[in-house]
C-alpha positions in Angstrom: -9.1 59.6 -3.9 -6.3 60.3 -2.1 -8.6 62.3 0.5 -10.5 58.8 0.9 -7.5 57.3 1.3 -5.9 59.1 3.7 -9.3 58.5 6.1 -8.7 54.6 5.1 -5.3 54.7 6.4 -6.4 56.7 10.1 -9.0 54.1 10.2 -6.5 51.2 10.0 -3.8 52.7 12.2 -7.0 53.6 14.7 -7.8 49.5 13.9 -4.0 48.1 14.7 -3.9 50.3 18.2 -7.9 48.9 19.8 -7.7 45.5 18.4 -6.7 43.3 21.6 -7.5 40.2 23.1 -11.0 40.4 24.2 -12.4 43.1 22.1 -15.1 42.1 19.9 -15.2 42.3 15.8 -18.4 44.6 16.3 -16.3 47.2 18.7 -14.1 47.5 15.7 -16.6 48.3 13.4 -18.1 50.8 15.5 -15.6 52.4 16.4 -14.0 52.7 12.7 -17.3 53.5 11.7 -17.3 56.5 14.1 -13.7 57.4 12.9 -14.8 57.7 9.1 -18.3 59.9 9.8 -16.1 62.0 11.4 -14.4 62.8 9.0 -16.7 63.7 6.1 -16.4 59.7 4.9 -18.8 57.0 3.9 -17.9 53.7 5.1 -18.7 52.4 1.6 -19.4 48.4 2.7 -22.0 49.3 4.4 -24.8 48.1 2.5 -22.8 47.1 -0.5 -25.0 44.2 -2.0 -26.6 44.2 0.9 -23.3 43.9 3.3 -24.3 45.0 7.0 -21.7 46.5 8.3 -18.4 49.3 8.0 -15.8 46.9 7.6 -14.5 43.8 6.8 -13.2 41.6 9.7 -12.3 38.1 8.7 -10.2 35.8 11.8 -8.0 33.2 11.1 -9.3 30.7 8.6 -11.6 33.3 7.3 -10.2 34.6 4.3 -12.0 37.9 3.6 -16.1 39.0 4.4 -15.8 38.4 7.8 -18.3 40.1 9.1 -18.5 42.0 12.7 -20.1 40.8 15.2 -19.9 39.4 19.4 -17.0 37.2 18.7 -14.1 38.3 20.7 -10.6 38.4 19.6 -8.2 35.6 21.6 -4.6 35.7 22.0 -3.1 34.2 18.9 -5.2 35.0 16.6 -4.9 37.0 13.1 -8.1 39.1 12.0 -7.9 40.7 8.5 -9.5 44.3 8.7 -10.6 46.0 5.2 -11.7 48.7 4.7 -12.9 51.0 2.3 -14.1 54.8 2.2 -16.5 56.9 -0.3 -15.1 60.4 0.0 -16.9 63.5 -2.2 -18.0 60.5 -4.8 -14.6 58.8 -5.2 -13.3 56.1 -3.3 -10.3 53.6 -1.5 -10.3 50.4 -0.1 -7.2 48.7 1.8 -6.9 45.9 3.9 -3.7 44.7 6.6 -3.6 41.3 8.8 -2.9 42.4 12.7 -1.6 39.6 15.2 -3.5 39.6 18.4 -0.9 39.3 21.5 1.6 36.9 21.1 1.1 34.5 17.8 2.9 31.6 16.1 6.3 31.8 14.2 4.1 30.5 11.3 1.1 33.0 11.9 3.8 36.1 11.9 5.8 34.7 9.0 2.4 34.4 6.7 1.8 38.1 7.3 4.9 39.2 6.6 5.1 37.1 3.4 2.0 38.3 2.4 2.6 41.7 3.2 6.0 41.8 1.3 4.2 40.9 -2.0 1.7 43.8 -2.0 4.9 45.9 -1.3 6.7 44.0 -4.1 4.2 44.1 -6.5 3.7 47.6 -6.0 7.3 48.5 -5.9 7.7 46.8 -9.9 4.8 48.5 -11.5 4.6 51.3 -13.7 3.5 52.6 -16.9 3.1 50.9 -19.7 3.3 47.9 -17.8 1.5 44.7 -18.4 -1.3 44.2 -15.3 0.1 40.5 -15.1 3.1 41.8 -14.1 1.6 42.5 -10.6 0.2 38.8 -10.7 3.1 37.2 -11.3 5.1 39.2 -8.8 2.9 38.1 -5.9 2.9 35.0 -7.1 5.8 33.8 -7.2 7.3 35.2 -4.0 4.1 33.7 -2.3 4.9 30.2 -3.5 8.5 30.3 -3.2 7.9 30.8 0.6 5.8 27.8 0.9 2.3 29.3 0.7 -0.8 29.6 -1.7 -2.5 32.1 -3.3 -6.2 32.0 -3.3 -7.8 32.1 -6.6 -11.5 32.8 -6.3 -11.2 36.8 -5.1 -8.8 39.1 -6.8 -8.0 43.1 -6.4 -9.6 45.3 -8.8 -9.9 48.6 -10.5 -11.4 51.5 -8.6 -12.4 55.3 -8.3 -15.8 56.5 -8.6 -16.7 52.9 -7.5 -15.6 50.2 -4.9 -15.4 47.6 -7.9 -14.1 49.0 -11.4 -12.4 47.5 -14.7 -9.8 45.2 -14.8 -9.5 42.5 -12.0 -6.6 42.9 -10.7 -5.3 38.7 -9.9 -3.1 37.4 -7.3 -1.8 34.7 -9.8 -1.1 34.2 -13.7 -3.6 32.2 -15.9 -4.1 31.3 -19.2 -7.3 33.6 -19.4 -4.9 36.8 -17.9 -2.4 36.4 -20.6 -4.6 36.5 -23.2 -6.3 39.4 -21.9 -3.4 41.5 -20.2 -3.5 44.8 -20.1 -1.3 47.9 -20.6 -1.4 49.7 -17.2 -1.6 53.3 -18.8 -0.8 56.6 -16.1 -3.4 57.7 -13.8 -4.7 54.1 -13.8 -6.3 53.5 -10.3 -6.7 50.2 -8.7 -6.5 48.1 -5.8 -3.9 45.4 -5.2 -5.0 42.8 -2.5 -2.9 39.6 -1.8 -4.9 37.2 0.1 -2.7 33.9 0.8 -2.5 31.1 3.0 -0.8 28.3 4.6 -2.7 25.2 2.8 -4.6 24.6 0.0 -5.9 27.9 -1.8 -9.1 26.1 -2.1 -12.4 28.3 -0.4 -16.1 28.2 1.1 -18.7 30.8 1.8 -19.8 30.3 5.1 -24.1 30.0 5.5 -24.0 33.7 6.4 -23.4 33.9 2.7 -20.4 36.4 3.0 -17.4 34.9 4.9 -15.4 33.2 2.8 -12.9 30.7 4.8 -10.3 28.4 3.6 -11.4 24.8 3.0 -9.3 23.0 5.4 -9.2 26.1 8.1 -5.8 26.8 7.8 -4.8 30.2 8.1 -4.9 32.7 5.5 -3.7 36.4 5.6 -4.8 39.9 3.5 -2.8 42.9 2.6 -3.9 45.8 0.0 -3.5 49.2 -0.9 -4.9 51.5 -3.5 -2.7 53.0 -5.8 -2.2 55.1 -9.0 0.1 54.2 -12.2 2.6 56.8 -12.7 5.0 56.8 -15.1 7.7 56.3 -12.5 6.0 53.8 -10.4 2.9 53.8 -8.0 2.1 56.0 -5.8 -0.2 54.3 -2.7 -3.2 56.5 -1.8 -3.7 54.4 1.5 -0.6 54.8 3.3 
């Protein structure tokens, strides 16, 4: 896992240094694509219930499932790249928000917010920890900036597969209380904030993939996979 991640990472870093104004969402793919052959990876999203393509590129409004194609990047916007890399049978997943050229005050301050609460979250957990612990962290320093949390996609366990045991929520419910979990060491698993300025309210788009916010206001995605130690995490993706 940390092999895979280390190739999830290279292919981010290679994703924050081509994406520019005027290069297309399928460019990326390809050339990330490229980037994890390369090196003895399987871009796992390819073909994952039935997804067709390397990576995740979602613009804007689009919250996550974006998916490659002609569109060209503009100045101003945000695209949220994610990413995620089967390596010798085990695998990692990460995601970061990159501006495009010069953005809005409000555009750079929702990706730093969001960014600080993977950081946050990850920086608190540990060991016989309760998994709602990560939850409420993001949480709360999302909506004490002014922002939402979206509801209907969480992070999640993983290893051996992209999508393992327990979700992994961006927010506190009843049903996560009453089913929280110890967070024992050698636990792996993916924390993703995904946030935005307006409602947290979202829509699958008729490709039947992108999921956007409801009132197109812009939303941001951060995540890393990590492992529970017993004095902390350690992130497998940086």
């Amino acid at each position: 896992m940390r092999a895979a991640g280390k190739v999830v990472a290279n292919a981010l870093r290679l994703a924050k240094e081509i994406a520019r104004k005027d290069v297309t969402t399928d460019y990326l793919n390809n050339e990330l694509e490229k980037y994890i052959i390369s090196q003895g990876g399987i871009p796992i999203f390819k073909g994952y219930r039935g997804f067709p393509k390397s990576i995740c590129a979602s613009i804007n409004e689009e919250v996550v499932h974006g998916i490659p194609g002609p569109r060209k990047l503009r100045e101003g916007d945000i695209i949220s790249i994610d990413v995620g890399v089967g390596y010798r049978k085990y695998v990692a997943d990460a995601a970061l928000t990159i501006p495009i050229g010069e953005v809005t005050q409000e555009a750079k301050r929702l990706i730093d917010v969001c960014e600080k609460s993977l950081y946050m979250a990850i920086n608190v957990i540990k060991s016989n920890e309760k998994l709602s612990l990560i939850s409420r962290t993001i949480q709360e320093y999302v909506e004490k900036n002014g922002y939402s949390v979206i509801r209907n996609y969480t992070g999640h366990g993983i290893g051996r597969y992209m999508h393992e045991d327990p979700q992994v929520p961006n927010f506190v419910s009843k049903s996560l209380l009453e089913a929280d979990e110890v967070l024992m060491s050698g636990v792996t698993i993916a924390i993703e904030p995904m946030i935005c300025i307006g409602k947290y309210d979202t829509e699958v788009l008729n490709n039947k993939w992108t999921v956007v916010t409801k009132d197109r206001k812009l939303s941001a995605h951060f995540e890393h996979t990590i492992v529970i130690t017993e004095n902390g995490a350690d992130i497998l993706t940086q």
